[in-house]
C-alpha atoms as one frame of an Amber mdcrd trajectory, in Angstrom:
protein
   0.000   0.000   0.000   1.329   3.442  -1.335   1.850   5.809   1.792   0.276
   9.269   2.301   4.130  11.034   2.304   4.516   8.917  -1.089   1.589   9.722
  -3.198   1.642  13.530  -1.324   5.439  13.306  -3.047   4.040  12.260  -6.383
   1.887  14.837  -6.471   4.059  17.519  -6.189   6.452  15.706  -8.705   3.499
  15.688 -10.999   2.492  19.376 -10.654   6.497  20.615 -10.589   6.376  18.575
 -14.232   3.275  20.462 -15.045   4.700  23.660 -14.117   7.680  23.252 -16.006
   5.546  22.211 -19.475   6.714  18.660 -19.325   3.266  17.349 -18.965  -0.174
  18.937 -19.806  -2.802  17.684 -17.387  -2.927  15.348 -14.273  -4.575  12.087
 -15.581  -6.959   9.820 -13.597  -4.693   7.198 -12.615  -2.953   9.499 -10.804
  -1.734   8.992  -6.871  -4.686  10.464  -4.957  -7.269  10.721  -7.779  -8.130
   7.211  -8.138 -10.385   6.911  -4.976 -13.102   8.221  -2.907 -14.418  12.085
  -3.513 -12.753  12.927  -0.435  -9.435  11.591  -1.415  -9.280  13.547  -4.630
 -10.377  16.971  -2.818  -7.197  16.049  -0.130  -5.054  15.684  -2.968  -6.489
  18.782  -4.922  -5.928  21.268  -1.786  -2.601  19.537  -1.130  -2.066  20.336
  -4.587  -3.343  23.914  -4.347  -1.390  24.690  -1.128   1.789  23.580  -2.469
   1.537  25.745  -5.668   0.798  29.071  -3.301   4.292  27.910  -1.370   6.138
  27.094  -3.503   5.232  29.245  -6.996   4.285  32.090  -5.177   6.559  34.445
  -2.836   3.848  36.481  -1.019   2.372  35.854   2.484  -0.910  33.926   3.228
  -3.091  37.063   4.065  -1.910  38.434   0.612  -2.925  35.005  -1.214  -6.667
  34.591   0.374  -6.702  38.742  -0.423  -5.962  37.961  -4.246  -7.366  34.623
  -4.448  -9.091  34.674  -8.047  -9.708  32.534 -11.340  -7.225  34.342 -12.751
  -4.460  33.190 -10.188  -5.232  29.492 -10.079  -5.132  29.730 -14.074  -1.654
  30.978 -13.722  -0.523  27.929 -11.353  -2.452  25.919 -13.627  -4.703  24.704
 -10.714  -7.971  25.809 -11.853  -8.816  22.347 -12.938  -8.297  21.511  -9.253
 -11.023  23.481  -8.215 -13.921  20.878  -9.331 -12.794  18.591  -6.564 -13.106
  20.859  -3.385 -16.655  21.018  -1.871 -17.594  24.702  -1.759 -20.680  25.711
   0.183 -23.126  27.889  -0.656 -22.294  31.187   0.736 -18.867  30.796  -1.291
 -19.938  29.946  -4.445 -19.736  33.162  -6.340 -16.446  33.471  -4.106 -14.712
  29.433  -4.334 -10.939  30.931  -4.369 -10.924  32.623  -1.772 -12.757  29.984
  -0.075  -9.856  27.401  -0.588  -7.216  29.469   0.189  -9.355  30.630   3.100
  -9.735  26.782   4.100  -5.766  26.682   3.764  -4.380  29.598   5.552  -6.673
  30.142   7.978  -7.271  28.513  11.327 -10.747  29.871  12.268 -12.201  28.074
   8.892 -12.811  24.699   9.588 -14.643  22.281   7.769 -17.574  21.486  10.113
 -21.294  22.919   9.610 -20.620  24.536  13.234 -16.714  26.033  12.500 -18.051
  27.573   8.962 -21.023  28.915  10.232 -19.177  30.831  12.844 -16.324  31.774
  10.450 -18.835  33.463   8.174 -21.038  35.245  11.078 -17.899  36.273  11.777
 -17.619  38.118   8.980 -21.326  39.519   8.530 -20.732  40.985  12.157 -17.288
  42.964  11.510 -19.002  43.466   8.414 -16.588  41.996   6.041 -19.484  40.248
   4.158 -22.299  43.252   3.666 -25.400  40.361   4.457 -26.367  36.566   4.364
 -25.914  34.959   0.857 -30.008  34.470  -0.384 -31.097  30.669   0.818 -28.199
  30.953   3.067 -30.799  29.543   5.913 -33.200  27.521   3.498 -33.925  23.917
   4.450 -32.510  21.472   7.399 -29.009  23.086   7.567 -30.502  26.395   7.148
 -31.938  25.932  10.427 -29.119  24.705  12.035 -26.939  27.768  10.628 -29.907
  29.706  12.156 -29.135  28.073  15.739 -25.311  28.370  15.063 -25.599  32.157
  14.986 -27.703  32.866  17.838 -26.001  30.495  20.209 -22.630  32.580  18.734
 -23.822  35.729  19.646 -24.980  34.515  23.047 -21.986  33.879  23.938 -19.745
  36.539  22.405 -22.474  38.604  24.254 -23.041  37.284  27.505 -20.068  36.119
  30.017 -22.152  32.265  30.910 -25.455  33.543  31.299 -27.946  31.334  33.402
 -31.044  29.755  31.137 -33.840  31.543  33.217 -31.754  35.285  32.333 -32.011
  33.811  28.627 -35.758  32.947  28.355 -36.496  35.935  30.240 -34.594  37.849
  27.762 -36.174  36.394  24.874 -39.793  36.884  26.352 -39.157  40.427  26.245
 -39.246  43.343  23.705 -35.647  44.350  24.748 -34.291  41.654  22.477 -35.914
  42.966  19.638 -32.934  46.140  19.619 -30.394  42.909  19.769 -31.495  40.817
  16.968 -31.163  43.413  15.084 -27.400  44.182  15.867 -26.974  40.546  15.705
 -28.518  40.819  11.992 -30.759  37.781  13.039 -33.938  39.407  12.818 -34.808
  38.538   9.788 -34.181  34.993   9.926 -36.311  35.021  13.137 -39.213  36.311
  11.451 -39.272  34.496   8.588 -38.044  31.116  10.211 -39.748  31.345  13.995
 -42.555  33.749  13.010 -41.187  36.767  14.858 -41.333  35.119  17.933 -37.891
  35.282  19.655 -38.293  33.026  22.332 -39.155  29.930  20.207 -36.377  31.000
  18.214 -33.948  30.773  21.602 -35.569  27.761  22.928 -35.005  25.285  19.091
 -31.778  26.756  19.130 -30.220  25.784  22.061 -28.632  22.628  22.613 -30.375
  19.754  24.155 -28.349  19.878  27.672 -29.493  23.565  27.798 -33.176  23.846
  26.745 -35.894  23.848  28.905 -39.477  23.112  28.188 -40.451  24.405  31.438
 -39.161  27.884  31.089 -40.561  28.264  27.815 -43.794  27.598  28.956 -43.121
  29.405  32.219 -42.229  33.135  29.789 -44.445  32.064  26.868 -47.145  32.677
  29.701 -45.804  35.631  31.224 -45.225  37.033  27.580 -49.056  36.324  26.671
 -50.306  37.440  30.002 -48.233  40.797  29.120 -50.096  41.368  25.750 -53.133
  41.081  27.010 -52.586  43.652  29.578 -50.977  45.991  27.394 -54.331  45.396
  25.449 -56.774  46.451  27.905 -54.989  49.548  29.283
């Protein structure tokens, strides 16, 4: 059985050859492309990473800065590109993506990790808003609990569950959704209603059905005194 050093070797034998105009392509039998989809992406951003080293003297910040179709054309490593799993808030944006997933800790490859990475960004506002569909469907939702549990605790130094659903009850939050730029996606997802949104996205070891209940009441009981006066 080849080892990972060897065919990580070949590889950059291969793509030195290519460089130098001694071969035109990498062909399917080659070390690393001959298996599972996640073996050929390994082999692609191995690829990838070694061309930015190697082929190009300029530090990582400057690479994920410039990262374009017109650079990985140059290293000839555009054809790389159809390997790598890109999600959907980088599709119109798949270089920097990569060289994002090379050079930079924060990005990981987890639903959790990228979710973060990329609120991350739409709070320093780096990224201007959430790609559209960005919290469509199954993982939508979970992106949608990713976020607010992020900006709970970037927020709050361990807050107690009882602060949280009192929070949540309240109109007060309203002022921090909106700062948190998740006010959208709690209208359209949890029908404006905050404290539903809190209590589906917190984790299992955290929720509680009783305080929900417990400021769902207090919440309704609120309205309807607001109503009369």
């Amino acid at each position: 059985m080849i080892s990972r050093r060897a065919i990580v070797n070949t590889l950059y034998r291969e793509y030195d050859n290519l460089m130098a105009g001694k071969k035109v392509r990498f062909y399917k039998g080659t070390p690393g492309f001959s298996g599972s989809k996640d073996a050929a992406e390994k082999a692609s951003l191995a690829i990838i990473r070694y061309a930015f080293d190697r082929y190009l003297a300029i530090p990582p910040r400057s690479i994920i800065n410039t990262a374009d179709e017109e650079l990985f054309r140059m290293l000839k490593i555009d054809n790389f590109v159809k390997f790598i799993q890109i999600p959907s808030e980088y599709k119109k944006n798949k270089y920097q993506y990569i060289a994002l997933r090379l050079y930079d800790k924060r990005m990981g490859t987890s639903l959790t990790s990228r979710t973060e990475y990329y609120y991350q960004q739409v709070l320093e506002g780096k990224v201007n808003r959430f790609p559209e569909g960005y919290f469509y469907g199954e993982d939508g939702l979970k992106k949608a609990s990713i976020c607010l549990m992020y900006a709970v605790k970037v927020s709050f130094i361990q807050p107690d569950m009882e602060f949280l659903y009192s929070l949540f009850s309240s109109d007060s939050i309203i002022p921090r959704l909106k700062k948190w730029k998740l006010d959208r996606i709690c209208k359209s997802a949890y029908r404006n209603d905050p404290l539903r949104y809190l209590h589906m996205a917190l984790p299992q070891s955290q929720e509680s059905d009783d305080l929900y209940e417990e400021y769902k009441e207090e919440r309704e009981l609120r309205k309807q005194e607001e109503f009369f006066e």
